[in-house]
C-alpha angles and dihedrals in degrees: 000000000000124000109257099180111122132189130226109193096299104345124094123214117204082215133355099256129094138163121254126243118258086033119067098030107228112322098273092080094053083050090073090071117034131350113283090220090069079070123073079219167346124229100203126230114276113281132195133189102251123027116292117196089194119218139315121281141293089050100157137055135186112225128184101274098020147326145307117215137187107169091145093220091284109187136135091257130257106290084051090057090043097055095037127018099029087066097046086055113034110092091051094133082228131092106274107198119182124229111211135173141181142184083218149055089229101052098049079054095063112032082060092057090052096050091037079073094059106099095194083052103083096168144014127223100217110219109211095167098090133093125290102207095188094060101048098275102297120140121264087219101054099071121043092235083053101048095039090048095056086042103056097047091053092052103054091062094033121078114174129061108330114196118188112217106219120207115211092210083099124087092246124007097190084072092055090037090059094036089060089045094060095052081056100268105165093212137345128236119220135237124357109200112299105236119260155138146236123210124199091215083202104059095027096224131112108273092228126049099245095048097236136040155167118305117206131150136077095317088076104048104099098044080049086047100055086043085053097057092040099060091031078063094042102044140062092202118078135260144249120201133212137154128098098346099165103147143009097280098050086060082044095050084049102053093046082061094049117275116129096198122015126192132223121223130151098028088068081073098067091024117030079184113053108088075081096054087047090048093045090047091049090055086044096054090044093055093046092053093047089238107156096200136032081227099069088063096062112111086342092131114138109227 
């Protein structure tokens, strides 16, 4: 068997596939099904610092190659998750990375120096693709000043691995990728959903509350993909990948293109249990190329 343990700055990863956040809770309700351990990690639903009830229903919408969602983060807020969920978890022999988000500077602050406290948290996936309501509602991660503001700050109060969650939805995201590094980001995570919208002809309504949504799934691999490879070529610090993963050969297809650890995330939907089969295909590829380490897959793409 091939060893399939990875490292991300200075973390290390047991194998190079995780779950993505949104889409696996927080660990515990992945545990149902299989051990967490079997995974290199868990990316843990969105928190913020005070309850969020998300948005109306229907917030979320099937479409032909994937899905749209607008939860809207709903979650019971950050000292809920502390008192209650963090004990039930921690001891997952498994990386546990928080993914926390903000509309302000000064939430993002301090929900990092909350989670900066969690000893079984050994890194947190920022979230900048949330809104800025001091600015009028845009993202902090869709401008450079925005995305190295937010990042710096961050920085200077958090002092383990910190990964910067980039959004597509930007005209070039090296740009942003190279903007967070400088402001001292570890790694970066992409893509975040690409922005669209579902309409029921018949009834001639959205098909979400909120109009548009988030787009995930196997429709947006190849665009990831080519995101992927971009910032992997534009960056020193490692990536995350994310976008359409649905099978062995798609996290093999990402970490020749760069990425170090990928996550899964809509395909749990139709498989709970096929981050393992993902997991059992990389080692078999592995095995059937003679590669020795998953390490030796990462970027090693021939162009």
């Amino acid at each position: 068997m091939a060893d399939l343990k990875v490292r991300l700055h200075d973390l290390e990863f047991k194998n190079p596939i995780t779950l993505a956040s949104g889409t696996c809770g927080f660990a515990r309700e992945m545990a149902e099904f299989f051990d967490p351990a079997l995974l290199g990690g868990f990316f843990l639903k969105g928190s913020t610092l005070k309850n969020r009830d998300g948005n109306e229903y229907p917030r979320m919408a099937e479409t032909a190659a994937g899905m749209l969602n607008a939860v809207g983060l709903q979650n019971k807020g950050v000292d809920y998750f502390i008192e209650n969920i963090y004990p039930e978890i921690k001891d997952y022999d498994t990386q546990l990375i928080m993914n926390v988000n903000g509309s302000t500077v000064e939430d993002y602050i301090e929900l990092a120096e909350k989670v900066n406290e969690l000893d079984k948290i050994n890194a947190i996936e920022l979230n900048i693709s949330c809104p800025n309501v001091k600015e009028g509602g845009m993202a902090f991660g869709v401008t450079c000043p925005g995305a190295e503001m937010v990042t710096r700050e961050v920085r200077k109060v958090y002092h383990k691995t910190l990964i910067v969650k980039l959004s597509p939805n930007v005209t070039d995201i090296s740009e942003i990728a190279k903007a967070v590094e400088r402001q001292g980001a570890d790694a970066v995570s992409l893509v975040n959903t690409f922005l669209g919208m579902a309409i029921d002809a018949e009834k001639r309504v959205p098909k979400l509350s909120t109009i548009t949504g988030g787009l995930s799934g196997p429709a947006i691999k190849p665009i990831a993909l080519r995101m992927v490879w971009q910032v992997a070529n534009a960056v020193k610090i490692p990536v995350v990948g994310i976008g359409g993963i649905m099978n062995a050969t798609d996290a093999i297809e990402f970490m020749l293109a760069g990425a170090s650890i990928v996550q899964v995330g809509t395909a749990i939907f139709k498989d709970p249990m096929i981050a393992l089969k993902i997991v059992k295909g990389l080692d078999e590829y592995l095995d059937r190329h003679n590669i020795q380490s998953a390490n030796n897959l990462i970027g090693s793409l021939q162009v």
